[in-house]
C-alpha positions as CSV (number, residue, x, y, z in Angstrom):
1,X,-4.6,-51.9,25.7
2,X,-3.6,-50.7,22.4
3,X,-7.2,-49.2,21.7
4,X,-7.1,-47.5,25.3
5,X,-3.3,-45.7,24.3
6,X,-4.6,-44.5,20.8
7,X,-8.0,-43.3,22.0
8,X,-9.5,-40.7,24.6
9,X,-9.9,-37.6,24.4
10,X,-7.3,-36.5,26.1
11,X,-4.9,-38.5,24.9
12,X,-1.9,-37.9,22.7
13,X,-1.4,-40.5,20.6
14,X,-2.8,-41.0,16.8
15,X,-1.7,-44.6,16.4
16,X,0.0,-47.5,18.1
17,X,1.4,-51.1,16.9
18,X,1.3,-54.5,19.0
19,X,3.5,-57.2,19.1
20,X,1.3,-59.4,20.3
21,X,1.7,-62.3,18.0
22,X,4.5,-64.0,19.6
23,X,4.5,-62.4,23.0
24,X,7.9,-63.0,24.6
25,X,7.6,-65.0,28.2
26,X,8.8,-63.3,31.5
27,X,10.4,-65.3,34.6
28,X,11.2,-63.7,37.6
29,X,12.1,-65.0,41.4
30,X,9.5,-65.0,43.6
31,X,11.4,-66.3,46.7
32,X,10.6,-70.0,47.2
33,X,9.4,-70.3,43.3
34,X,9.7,-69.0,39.9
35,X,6.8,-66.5,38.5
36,X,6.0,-66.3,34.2
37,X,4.1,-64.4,32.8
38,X,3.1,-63.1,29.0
39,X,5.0,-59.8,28.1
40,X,3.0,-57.7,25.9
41,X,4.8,-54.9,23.5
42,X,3.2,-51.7,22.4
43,X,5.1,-48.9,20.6
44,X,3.6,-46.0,20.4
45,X,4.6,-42.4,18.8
46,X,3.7,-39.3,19.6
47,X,5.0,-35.6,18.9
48,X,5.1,-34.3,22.1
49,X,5.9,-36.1,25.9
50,X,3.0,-35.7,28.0
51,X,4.7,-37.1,31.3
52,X,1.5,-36.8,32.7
53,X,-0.6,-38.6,31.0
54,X,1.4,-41.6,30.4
55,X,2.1,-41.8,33.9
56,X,-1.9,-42.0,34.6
57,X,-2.1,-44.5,31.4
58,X,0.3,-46.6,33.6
59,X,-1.3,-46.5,37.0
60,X,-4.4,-47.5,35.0
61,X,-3.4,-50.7,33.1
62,X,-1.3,-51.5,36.5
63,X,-5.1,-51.4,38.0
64,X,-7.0,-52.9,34.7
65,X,-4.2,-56.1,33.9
66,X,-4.0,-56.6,37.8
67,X,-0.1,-55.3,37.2
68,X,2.5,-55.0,40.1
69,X,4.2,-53.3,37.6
70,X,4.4,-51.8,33.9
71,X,7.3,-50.2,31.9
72,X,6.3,-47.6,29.6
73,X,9.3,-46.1,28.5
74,X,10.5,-42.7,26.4
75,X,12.7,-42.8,23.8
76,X,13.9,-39.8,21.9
77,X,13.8,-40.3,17.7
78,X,15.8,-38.6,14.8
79,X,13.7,-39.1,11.4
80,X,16.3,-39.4,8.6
């Protein structure tokens, strides 16, 4: 995952860090039952917001990790 965000081509990104030591546990209703699963986190940085792209990145690891979902958020940085 980390390989596929900080290589391609046509992607943005130079570098990424994992967290994937420790990963932190997920639980969730499902209904009649209780669902857990590993939670993975990646930060990435990146000069420029390619919407696009990230949003394909998703879609693919949603396809790849068997996903229903996967957060990939943006958050704006001020370097001091």
């Amino acid at each position: 995952m980390v390989r596929g965000a900080s290589q391609g081509a046509d992607g943005p990104v130079r570098g990424a860090t994992s967290y994937l030591r420790a990963p932190g546990q997920g639980i969730w209703d499902a209904g009649d039952s209780k669902e857990r699963d590993d939670i993975a986190v990646v930060k990435v940085m990146t000069n420029e917001l390619d919407e696009r792209y990230w949003h394909d990145f998703r879609r693919r690891l949603e396809t790849e990790l068997s996903q229903d979902a996967i957060v990939i958020r943006a958050q704006e940085i001020v370097r001091l």
